[in-house]
N, C-alpha and C positions, 0 to 999 in steps of 0.2 A: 135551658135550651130544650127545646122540642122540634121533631123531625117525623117522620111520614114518606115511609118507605116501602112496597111488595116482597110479600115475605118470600116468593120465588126469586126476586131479581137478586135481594141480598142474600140468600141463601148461597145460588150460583156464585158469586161472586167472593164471599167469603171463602168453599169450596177450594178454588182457584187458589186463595191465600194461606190455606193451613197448612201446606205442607213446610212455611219459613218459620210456622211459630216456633221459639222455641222453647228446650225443654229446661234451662237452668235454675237451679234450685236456688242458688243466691240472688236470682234477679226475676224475682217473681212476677213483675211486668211483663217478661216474655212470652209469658203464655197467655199475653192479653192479644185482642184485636185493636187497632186504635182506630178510632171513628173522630173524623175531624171535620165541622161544616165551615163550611167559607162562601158568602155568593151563592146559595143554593145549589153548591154542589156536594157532596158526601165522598170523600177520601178515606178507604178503607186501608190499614196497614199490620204491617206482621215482618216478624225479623228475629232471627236467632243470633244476631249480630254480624255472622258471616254471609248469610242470603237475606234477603230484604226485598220486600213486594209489597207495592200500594195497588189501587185500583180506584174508578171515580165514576158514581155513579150521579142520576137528578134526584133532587129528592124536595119534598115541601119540607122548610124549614122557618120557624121563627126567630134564629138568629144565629150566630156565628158560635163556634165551642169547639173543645172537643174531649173525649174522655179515653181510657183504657178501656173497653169490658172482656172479663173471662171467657177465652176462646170456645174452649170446650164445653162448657156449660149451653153458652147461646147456639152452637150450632147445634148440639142435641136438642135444644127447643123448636126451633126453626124447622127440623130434619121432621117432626111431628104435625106441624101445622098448615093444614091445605093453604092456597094460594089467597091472598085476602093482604087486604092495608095491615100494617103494622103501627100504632107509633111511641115512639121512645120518648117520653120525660125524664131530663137528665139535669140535676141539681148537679151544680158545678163547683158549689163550694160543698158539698159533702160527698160529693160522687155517687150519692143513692142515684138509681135508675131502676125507673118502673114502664114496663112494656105493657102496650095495652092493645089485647084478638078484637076480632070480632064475640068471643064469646070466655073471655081470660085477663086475669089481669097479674102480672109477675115481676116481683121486684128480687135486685141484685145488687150488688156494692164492684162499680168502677176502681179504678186508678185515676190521678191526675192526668192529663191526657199529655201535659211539658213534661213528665218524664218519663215519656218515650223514647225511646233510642230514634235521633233522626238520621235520616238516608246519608250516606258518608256521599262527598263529593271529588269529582273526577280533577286532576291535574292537567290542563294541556291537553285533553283527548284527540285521541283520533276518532274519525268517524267513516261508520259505512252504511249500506242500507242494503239489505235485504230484501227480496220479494218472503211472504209467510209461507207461500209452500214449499218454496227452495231450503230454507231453514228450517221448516219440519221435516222435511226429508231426511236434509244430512244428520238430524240430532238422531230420528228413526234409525238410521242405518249405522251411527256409531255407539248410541246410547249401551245400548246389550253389551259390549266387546268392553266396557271397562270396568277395571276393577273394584274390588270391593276392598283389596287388602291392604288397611289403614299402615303398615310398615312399609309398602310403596306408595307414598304421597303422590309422584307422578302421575302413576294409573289410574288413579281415582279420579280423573278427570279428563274430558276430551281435551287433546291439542290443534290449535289453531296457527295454521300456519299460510302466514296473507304478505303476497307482495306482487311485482306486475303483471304476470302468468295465472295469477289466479287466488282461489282460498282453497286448503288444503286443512280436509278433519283427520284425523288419525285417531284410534280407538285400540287398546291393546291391553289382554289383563295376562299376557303372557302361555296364553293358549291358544287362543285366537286373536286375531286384528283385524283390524278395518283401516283403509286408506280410502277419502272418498276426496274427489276434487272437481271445484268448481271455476272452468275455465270464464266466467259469463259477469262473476264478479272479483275484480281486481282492488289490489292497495296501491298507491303512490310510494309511501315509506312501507317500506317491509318492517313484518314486527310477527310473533309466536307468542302466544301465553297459551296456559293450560286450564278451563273450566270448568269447574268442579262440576261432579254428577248429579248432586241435588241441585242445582240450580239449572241446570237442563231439562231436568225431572219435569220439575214447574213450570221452566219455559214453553216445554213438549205440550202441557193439556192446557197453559192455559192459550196460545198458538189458534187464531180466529181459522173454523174450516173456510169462509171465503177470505179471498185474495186479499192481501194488505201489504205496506208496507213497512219493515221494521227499521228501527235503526238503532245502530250499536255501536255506541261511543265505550273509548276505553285506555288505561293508559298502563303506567307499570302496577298500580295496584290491584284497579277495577275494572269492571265489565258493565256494563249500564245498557239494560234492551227498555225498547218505549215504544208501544204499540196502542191501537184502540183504547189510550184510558189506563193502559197498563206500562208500568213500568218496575219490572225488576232488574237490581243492583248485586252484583258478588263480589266476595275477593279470590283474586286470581290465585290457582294454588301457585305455591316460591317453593320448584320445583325444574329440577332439569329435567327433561323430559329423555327416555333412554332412546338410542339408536334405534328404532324399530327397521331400517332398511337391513340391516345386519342379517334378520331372518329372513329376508326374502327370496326365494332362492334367484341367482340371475338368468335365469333360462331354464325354459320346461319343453321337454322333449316330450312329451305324455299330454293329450288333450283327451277328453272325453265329453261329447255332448246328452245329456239327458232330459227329458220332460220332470221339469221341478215339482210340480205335485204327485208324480209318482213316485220319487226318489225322495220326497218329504213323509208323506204317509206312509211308504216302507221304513223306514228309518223312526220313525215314531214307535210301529208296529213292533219292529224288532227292538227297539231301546226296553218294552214291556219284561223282555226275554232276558236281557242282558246283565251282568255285575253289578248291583247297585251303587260300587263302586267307581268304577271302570266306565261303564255302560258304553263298552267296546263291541265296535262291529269288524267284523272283518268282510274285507272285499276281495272278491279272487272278479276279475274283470280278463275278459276275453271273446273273440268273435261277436264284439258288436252285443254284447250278456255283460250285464253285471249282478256276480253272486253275492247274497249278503247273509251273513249269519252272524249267529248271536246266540252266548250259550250261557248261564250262568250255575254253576256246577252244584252249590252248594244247595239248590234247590232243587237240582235236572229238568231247569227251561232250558230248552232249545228252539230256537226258531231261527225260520229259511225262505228267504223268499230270491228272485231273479225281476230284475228290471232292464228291461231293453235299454242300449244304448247304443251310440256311435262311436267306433274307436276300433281302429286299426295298427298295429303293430304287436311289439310281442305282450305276451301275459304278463298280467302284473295283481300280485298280493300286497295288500295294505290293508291298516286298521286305523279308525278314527273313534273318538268320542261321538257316540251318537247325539246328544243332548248337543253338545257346541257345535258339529254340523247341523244339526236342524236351525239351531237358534242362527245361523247362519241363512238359511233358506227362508227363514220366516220374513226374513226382513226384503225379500229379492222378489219381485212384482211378474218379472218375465216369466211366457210359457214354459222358455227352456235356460239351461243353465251349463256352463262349460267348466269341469274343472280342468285343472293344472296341475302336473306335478312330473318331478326332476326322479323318482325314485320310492321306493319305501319307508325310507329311513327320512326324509325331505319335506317340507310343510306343502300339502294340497293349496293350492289358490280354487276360488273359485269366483266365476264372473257371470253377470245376468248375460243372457244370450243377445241383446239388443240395449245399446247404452242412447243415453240421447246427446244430441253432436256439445251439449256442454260440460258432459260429466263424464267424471273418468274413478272406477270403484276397481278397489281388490280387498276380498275378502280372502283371509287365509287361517289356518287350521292345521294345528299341531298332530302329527302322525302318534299313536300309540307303537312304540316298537315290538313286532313278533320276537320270541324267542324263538328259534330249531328248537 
């Protein structure tokens, strides 16, 4: 089997793919890429058995095949070599493969390409379609807020919650949350699954900047997305997903409006200052002034700055994590930003200042409690 591919186009595309290889020591295949020609087209794949991503690119080919080759190896080659033809000679009954530069010639030892792990298949699916930018959005504004902590299975993955009224993401690692909802696309049969972080991960970069449509079949195990050429598959985490309405508080007496890259850059500025641990700011907010400060003792940083804002009624002291409200702010587009909050002791909401008539977002943020 021989092929004839741009070493820019497969590079990019593998890229896209590495983040499913996996790393398992007894199944040493998974740290291959699988390259499969069929019809002069080239099917690129990779899978840790829980994520799985192919992609399909044109390529000149002299006949049908396909092999494993070591992931990491060939992208370090590739990552080296200006943009120029590539082509691959691939003995199929010994799996040697020899690539051949313009000015190089390098040979490597495949896998059988059949013993690949193939793409598991869907039950019954349901199906929906996405516009790509509506779908990168909501993964943008939920991705950050989930977990990392492999003893909550739930939180490790966005929840998807789809029925007549709309889709509904939810994002929470118990510090902060995200609720973002999208009135614009709806389900027939209502259904919830919870999708893992790494496969959002990869959905997020590999996600075309122009406009496309995706679609997203899926049923009690799997999740199946299939865009330009691309199609990755996950399994759903088998997890209840926890109460997150519980924290929310039901009514906020306390609004405050502020110019979001002022109150971002301050907040940056002062997290330099603050507890490495902690990286507590405290707010003394009053007269339309918000004070921030930030002290971390063990060092004697102190730092102080004031950020104008709007808000009327009586004074109010609170502390937040600087670090989870920035990471909050980073993701919010508008000039300005309103938060929300019931009290001191009470989780801040905070919301873009201008939503668009199909979405509806709350971000929220756990108070650090003062001591007297």
């Amino acid at each position: 089997m021989q092929f004839t591919v741009s070493t820019t186009t497969l590079q990019n595309q593998l890229q896209l793919l590495n983040g499913a290889v996996g790393t398992n020591a007894s199944l040493p295949i998974l740290e291959d890429f699988l390259f499969r020609i069929q019809d002069g087209k080239l099917t690129l794949g990779a899978t840790d058995l829980e994520t799985s991503m192919t992609s399909e690119i044109d390529v000149m080919a002299d006949s049908d095949g396909e092999i494993a080759i070591p992931a990491k190896m060939l992208l370090d080659v590739l990552k080296t070599l200006p943009e120029q033809p590539l082509t691959f000679k691939v003995d199929l009954d010994t799996q040697a493969i020899v690539i051949l530069s313009q000015n190089g010639k390098y040979k490597m030892t495949g896998e059988p390409g059949d013993e690949f792990p193939s793409l598991p298949s869907l039950t019954e699916p349901e199906i929906l379609h996405f516009s790509s930018s509506v779908l990168a959005d909501a993964v943008e504004k939920t991705l950050f807020a989930v977990s990392t902590d492999e003893l909550r299975p739930a939180m490790t993955g966005v929840y998807f919650s789809l029925d007549e009224s709309g889709v509904t993401f939810v994002a929470t690692d118990a510090q902060k949350l995200v609720k973002y909802k999208r009135t614009d696309i709806t389900a027939e049969v209502p259904a919830n699954f919870i999708l893992p972080r790494k496969a959002l991960g990869l959905l997020k970069n590999a996600l075309p900047k122009t406009e496309t449509s995706v679609e997203i079949a899926y049923d009690q195990t799997n999740a199946f997305f299939s865009f330009s050429g691309i199609n990755l598959v996950c399994r759903l985490i088998e997890a209840r997903y926890p109460d997150y309405t519980a924290v929310i508080p039901p009514e906020s007496n306390i609004e405050i409006t502020i110019n979001r890259n002022d109150f971002y850059n301050a907040l940056k500025r002062l997290s330099l200052f603050a507890n490495k641990t902690t990286y507590q700011v405290n707010f003394e907010i009053e007269n339309n002034e918000m004070q921030l400060t930030a002290q971390d003792l063990d060092f004697s940083n102190d730092g102080k700055e004031s950020v104008p804002c709007q808000y009327e009624g009586d004074a109010l002291s609170i502390a937040f994590n600087a670090r989870f409200l920035g990471e909050i702010l980073n993701v919010v587009k508008t000039e300005e930003v309103r938060l929300k909050m019931a009290g001191p002791n009470r989780a801040g909401i905070v919301v873009p200042g201008v939503l668009d008539e199909h979405e509806d977002i709350l971000m929220l943020v756990m108070p650090i409690v003062l001591v007297a």
